[in-house]
C-alpha positions as CSV (number, residue, x, y, z in Angstrom):
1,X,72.7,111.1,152.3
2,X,75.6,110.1,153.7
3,X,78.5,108.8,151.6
4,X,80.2,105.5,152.3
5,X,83.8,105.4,151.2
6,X,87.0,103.5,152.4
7,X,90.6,103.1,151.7
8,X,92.9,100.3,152.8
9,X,96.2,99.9,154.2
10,X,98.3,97.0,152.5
11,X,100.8,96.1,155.2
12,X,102.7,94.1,152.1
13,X,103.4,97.3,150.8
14,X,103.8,99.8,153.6
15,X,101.4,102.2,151.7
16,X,97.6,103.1,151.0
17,X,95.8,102.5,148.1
18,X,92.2,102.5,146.5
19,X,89.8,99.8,147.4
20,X,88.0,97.5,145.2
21,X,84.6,97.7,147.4
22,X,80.9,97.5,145.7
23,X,77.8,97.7,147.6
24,X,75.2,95.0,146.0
25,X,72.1,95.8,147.7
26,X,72.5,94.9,151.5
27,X,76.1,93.3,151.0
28,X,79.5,94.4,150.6
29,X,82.1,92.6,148.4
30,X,85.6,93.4,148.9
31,X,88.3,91.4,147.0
32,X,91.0,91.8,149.3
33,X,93.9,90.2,151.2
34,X,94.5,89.1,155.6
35,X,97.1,92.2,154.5
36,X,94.7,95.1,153.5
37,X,93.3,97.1,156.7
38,X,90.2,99.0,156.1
39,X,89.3,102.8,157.0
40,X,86.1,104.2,156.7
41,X,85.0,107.7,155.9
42,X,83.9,109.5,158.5
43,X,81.7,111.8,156.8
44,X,84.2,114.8,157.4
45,X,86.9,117.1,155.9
46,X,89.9,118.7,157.7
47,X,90.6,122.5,157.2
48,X,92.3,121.6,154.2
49,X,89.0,119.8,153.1
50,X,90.8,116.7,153.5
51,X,88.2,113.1,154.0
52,X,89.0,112.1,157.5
53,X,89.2,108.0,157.8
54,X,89.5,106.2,160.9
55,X,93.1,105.5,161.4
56,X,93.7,109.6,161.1
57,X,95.2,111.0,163.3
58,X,94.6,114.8,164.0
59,X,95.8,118.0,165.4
60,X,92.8,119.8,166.7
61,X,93.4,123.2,167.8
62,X,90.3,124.4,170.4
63,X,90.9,128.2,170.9
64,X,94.2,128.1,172.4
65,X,94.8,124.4,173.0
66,X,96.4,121.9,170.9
67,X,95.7,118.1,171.0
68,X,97.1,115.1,168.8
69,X,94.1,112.4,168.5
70,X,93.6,109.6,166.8
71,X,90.0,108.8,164.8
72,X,89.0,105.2,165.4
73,X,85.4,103.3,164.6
74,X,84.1,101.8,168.2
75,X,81.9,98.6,168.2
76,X,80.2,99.3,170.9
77,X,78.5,102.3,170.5
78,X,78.5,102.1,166.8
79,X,80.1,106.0,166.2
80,X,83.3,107.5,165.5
81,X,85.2,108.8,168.5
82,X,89.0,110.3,169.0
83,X,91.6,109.4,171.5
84,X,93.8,112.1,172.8
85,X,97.5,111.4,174.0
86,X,96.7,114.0,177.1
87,X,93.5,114.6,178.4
88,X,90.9,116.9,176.9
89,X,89.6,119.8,179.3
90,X,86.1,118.8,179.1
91,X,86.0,115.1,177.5
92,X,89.2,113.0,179.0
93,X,90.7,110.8,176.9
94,X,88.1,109.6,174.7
95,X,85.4,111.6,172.9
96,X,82.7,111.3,170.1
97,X,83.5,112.4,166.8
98,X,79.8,114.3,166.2
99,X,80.1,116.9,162.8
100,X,78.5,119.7,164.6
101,X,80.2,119.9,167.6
102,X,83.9,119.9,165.8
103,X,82.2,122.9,163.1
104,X,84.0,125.3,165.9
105,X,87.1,123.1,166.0
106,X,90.2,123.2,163.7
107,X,91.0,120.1,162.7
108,X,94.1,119.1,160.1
109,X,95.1,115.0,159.1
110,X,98.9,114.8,160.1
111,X,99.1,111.4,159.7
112,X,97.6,107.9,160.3
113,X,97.9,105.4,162.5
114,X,100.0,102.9,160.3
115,X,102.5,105.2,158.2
116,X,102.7,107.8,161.8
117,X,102.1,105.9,164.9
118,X,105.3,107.9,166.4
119,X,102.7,110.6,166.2
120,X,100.4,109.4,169.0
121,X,103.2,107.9,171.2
C-alpha cells in the first residue's frame, strides 16, 4: 500500500517543516496558513534512501549522462513527472516519474525548488 506523506514549505520562514495533516476517512484536514506550500511523497527514495517530494530537484545520472530535474505533481495526467534543464536523449524535456523505470537510474535530492531554484536555472 502506498504511503501518503507531505511536508510544507513556510515561505514566512524560508524553511521546511512537519505538517499537521490527518486523513479522516475520505477527507484531509490541514491546519495551515496562504504561507505553507505542500509536497507530496512520491513513493520513492534517492541513492541515499532519501523520500523524494515534489519540489525535489534531482541529479540523475543514466550511464554516462548527467541531468538536473525538477519533480513536480501534474493535474492533468494525475502522475509525477520531472523537468530537465536540457533535453533528455529519449524523453525531451518532460518525463514520467514511474518507480520501475528509474530502478536502473541513479538518482540523489540536491535541493528543492524553494530553498535551490538557482539549481534548475
Amino acid at each position: 500500500m502506498r504511503t501518503y506523506k507531505f511536508r510544507a514549505f513556510d515561505r514566512r520562514i524560508g524553511k521546511m517543516i512537519q505538517t499537521g495533516i490527518q486523513f479522516n476517512n475520505t477527507t484531509m484536514e490541514l491546519n495551515s496558513t496562504p504561507d505553507l506550500i505542500l509536497m507530496q511523497f512520491t513513493g520513492l527514495l534517492d541513492k541515499k534512501g532519501k523520500e523524494i517530494y515534489g519540489g525535489d530537484i534531482l541529479e540523475v545520472v543514466e550511464r554516462r549522462l548527467t541531468y538536473i530535474v525538477e519533480v513536480f505533481w501534474d493535474k492533468n495526467s494525475a502522475m509525477f513527472q520531472v523537468r530537465c534543464e536540457k533535453p533528455h536523449k529519449d524523453y525531451g524535456y518532460l518525463f514520467e516519474f514511474i518507480p520501475d523505470e528509474f530502478d536502473k537510474i541513479r538518482l540523489e535530492i540536491i535541493g528543492n525548488i524553494y530553498e535551490n531554484e538557482d539549481l534548475i536555472k
